[in-house]
C-alpha positions as CSV (number, residue, x, y, z in Angstrom):
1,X,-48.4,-72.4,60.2
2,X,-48.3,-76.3,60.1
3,X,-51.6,-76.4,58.4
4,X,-53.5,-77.5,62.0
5,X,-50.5,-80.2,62.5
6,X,-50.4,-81.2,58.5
7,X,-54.5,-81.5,58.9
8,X,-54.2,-84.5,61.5
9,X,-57.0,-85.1,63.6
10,X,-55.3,-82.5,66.4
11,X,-52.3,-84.0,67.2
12,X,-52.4,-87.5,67.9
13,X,-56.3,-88.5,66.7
14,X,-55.1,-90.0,63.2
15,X,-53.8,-92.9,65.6
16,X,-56.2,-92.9,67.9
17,X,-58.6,-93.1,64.9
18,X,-56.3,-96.1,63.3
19,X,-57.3,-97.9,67.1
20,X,-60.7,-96.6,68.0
21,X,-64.5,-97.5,66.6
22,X,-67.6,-96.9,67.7
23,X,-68.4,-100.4,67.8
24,X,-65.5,-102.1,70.2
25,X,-65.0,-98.9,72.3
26,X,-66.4,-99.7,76.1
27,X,-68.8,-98.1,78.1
28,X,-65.7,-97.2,80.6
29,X,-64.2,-95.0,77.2
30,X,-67.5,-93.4,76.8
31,X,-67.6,-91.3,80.3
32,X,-66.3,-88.2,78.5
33,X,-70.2,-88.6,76.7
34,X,-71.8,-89.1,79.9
35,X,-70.3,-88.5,82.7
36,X,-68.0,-85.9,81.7
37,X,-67.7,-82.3,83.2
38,X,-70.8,-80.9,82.4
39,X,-70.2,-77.1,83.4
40,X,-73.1,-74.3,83.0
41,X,-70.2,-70.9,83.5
42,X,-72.5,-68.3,82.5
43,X,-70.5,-67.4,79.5
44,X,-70.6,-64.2,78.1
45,X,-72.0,-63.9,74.6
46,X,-73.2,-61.1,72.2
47,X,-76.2,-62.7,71.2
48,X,-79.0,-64.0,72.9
49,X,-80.7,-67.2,72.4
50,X,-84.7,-67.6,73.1
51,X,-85.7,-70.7,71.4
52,X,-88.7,-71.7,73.9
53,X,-87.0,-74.4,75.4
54,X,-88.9,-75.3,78.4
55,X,-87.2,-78.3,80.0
56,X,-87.5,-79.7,83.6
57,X,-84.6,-80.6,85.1
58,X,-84.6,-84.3,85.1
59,X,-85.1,-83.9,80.9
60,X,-82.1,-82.0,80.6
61,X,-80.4,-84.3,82.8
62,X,-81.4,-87.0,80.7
63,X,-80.5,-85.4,77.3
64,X,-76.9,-84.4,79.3
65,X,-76.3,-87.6,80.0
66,X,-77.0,-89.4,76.7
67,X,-81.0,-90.4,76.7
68,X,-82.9,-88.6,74.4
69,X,-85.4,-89.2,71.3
70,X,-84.7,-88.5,67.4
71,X,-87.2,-86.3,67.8
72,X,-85.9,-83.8,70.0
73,X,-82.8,-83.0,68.2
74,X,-82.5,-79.7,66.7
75,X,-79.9,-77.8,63.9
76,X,-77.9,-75.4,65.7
77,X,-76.1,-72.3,64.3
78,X,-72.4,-72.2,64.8
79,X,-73.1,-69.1,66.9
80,X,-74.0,-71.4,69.4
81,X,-70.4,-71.9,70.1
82,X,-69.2,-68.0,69.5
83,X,-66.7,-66.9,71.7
84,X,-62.9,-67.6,73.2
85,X,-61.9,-70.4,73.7
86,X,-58.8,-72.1,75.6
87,X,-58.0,-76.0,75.4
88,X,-58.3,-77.6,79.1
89,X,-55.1,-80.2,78.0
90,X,-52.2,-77.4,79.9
91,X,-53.7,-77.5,82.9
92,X,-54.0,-81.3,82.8
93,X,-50.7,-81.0,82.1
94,X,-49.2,-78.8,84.8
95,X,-51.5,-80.9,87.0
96,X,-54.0,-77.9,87.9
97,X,-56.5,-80.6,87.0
98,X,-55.1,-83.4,89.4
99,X,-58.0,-82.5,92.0
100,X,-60.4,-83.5,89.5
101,X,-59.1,-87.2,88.6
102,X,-58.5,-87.4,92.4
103,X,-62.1,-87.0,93.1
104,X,-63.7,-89.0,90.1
105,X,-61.0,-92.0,91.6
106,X,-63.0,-91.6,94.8
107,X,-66.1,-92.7,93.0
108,X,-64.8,-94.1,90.1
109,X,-63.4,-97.9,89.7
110,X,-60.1,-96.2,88.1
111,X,-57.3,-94.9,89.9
112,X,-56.4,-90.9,90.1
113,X,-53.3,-91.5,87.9
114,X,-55.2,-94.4,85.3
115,X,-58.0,-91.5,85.2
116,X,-55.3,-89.0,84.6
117,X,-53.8,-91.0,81.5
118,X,-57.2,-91.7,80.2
119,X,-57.9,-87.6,80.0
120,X,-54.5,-87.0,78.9
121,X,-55.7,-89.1,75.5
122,X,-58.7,-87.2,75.5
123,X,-57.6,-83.9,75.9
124,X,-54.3,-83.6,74.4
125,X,-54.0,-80.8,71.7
126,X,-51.4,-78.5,70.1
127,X,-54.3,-76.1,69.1
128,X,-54.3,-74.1,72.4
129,X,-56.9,-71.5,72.0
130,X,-60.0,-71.2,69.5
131,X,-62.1,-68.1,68.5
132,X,-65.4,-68.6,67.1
133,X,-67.2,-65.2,65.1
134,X,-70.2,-65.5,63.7
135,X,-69.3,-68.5,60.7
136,X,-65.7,-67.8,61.1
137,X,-63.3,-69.9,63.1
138,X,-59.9,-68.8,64.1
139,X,-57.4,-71.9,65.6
140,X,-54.2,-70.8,67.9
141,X,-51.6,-73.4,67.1
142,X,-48.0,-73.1,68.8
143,X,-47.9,-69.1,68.4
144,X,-49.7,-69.3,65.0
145,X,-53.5,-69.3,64.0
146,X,-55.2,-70.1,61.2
147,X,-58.7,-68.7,60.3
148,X,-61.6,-70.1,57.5
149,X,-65.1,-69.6,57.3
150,X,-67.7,-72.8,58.3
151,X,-71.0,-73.9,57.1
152,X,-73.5,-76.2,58.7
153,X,-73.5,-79.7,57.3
154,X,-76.3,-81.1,59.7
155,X,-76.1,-83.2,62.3
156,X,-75.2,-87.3,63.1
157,X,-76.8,-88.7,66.5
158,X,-74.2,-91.5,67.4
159,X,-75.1,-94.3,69.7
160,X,-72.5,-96.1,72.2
161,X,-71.8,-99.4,72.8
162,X,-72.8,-98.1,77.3
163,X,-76.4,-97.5,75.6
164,X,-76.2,-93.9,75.5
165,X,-76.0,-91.5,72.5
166,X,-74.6,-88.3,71.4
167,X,-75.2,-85.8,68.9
168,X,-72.3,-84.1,66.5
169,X,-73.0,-81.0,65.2
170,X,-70.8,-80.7,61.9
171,X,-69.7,-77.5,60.0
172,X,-67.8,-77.5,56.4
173,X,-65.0,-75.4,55.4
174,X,-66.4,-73.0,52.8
175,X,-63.1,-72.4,50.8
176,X,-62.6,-75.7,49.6
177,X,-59.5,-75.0,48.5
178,X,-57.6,-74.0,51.6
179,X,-55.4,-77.4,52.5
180,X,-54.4,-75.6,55.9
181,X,-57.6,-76.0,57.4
182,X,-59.7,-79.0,58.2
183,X,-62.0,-79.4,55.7
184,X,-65.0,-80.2,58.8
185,X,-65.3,-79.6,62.5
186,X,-67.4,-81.6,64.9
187,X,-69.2,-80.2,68.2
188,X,-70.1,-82.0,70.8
189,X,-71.3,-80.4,74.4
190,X,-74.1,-82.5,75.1
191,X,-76.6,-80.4,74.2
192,X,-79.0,-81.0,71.3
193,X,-80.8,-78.3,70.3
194,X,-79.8,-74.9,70.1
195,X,-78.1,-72.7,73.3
196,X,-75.1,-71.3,73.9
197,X,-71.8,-73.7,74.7
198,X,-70.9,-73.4,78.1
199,X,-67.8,-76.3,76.9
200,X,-67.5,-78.3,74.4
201,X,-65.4,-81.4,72.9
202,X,-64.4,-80.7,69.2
203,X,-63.3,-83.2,66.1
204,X,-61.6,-81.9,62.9
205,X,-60.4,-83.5,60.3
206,X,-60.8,-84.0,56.5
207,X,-62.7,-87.2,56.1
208,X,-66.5,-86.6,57.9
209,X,-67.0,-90.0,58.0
210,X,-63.6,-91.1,59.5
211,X,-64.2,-88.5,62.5
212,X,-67.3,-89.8,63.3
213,X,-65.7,-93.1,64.9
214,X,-63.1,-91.2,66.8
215,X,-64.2,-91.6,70.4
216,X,-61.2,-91.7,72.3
217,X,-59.8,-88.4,71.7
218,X,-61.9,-85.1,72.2
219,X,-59.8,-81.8,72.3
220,X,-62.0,-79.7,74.9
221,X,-62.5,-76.3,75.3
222,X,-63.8,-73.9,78.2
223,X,-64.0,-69.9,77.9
224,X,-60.9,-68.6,77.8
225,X,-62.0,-66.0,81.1
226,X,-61.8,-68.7,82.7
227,X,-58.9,-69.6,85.5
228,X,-57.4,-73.2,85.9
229,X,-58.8,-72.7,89.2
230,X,-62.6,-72.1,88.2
231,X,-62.5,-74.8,85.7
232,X,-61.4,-77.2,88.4
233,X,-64.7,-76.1,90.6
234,X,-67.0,-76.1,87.4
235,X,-65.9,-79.7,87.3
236,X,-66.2,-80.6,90.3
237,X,-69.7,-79.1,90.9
238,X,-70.9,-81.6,87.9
């Protein structure tokens, strides 16, 4: 395999990490944290979270969006993200997802085709499929896949320079010594506590710290029994 693209961040993050900071990113770059597609697909899974979560609507709303208190935030399992996996960047690509950017330029203050190019950054992805098991992640990369083991390594809340935060939820590479895989992983779906992925945006890399300021791309990833077509409506109903 090419050792997840030579260990790059997926693809084309090394240079959009060499741009892209935390600190001079605008609140327009940040709409993938908050105003993103925030789809609840009932998705399949063999185990069942009950962790007494008893939120109104307006709270989870809130904590979607990017508002939320230290406090709340929660360690989650990697199970929460168990499943299969497909990466969203094809259909932007064979322009499945062109509805979409059409209808966020209706509301938006970009244009369907600037909104289309800003995605495209944020999507794009050779690693085509993902299958989480238990602590063991399998990437699909050009025909080939490459599969390690993960451990939590806690959590980072990151705050935005459009006021709102996020929470990553990062996971270690247990074999130290395999240089194919990324040596950490990165979750983000807006949730912060634990419950089951319904998407999610995912960083990985070698250097934690480094893939904690990468903002402007964000490889995402909806169940892969999902149709273009249904992943279109989940984003549109959100």
């Amino acid at each position: 395999m090419t050792a997840l693209s030579s260990k790059s961040l997926s693809a084309i993050a090394l240079s959009a990490l060499i741009l892209a900071s935390t600190q001079g990113v605008s609140a327009d770059e940040h709409d993938h944290e908050h105003d993103q597609d925030h789809a609840h697909h009932d998705h399949d899974h063999d185990h069942d979270h009950d962790h007494g979560h008893d939120h109104g609507h307006d709270q989870d709303s809130d904590i979607y969006a990017g508002y939320f208190d230290d406090h709340q935030v929660e360690d989650r399992d990697l199970t929460d993200w168990e499943g299969d996996w497909q990466s969203v960047y094809p259909y932007l690509k064979d322009g499945t997802l062109d509805e979409v950017f059409a209808h966020k330029a209706a509301e938006g203050d970009k244009t369907a085709e600037e909104y289309k190019a800003y995605y495209d950054t944020g999507y794009q992805t050779e690693v085509a499929r993902i299958v989480i098991d238990g602590n063991n992640v399998t990437f699909y990369e050009n025909g080939e896949e490459m599969s390690g083991d993960y451990q939590y390594d806690g959590y980072e809340i990151l705050t935005y320079q459009a006021g709102n935060r996020g929470v990553r939820f990062i996971y270690e590479l247990e074999d130290a010594a395999d240089d194919n895989l990324p040596q950490y992983i990165q979750f983000s779906d807006h949730s912060i506590y634990p419950t089951d992925a319904h998407h999610y945006h995912l960083y990985w890399g070698d250097d934690r710290g480094a893939l904690l300021e990468e903002v402007t791309h964000w490889p995402t990833y909806y169940p892969s029994s999902m149709s273009g077509q249904e992943i279109v409506e989940e984003m549109l109903s959100h």
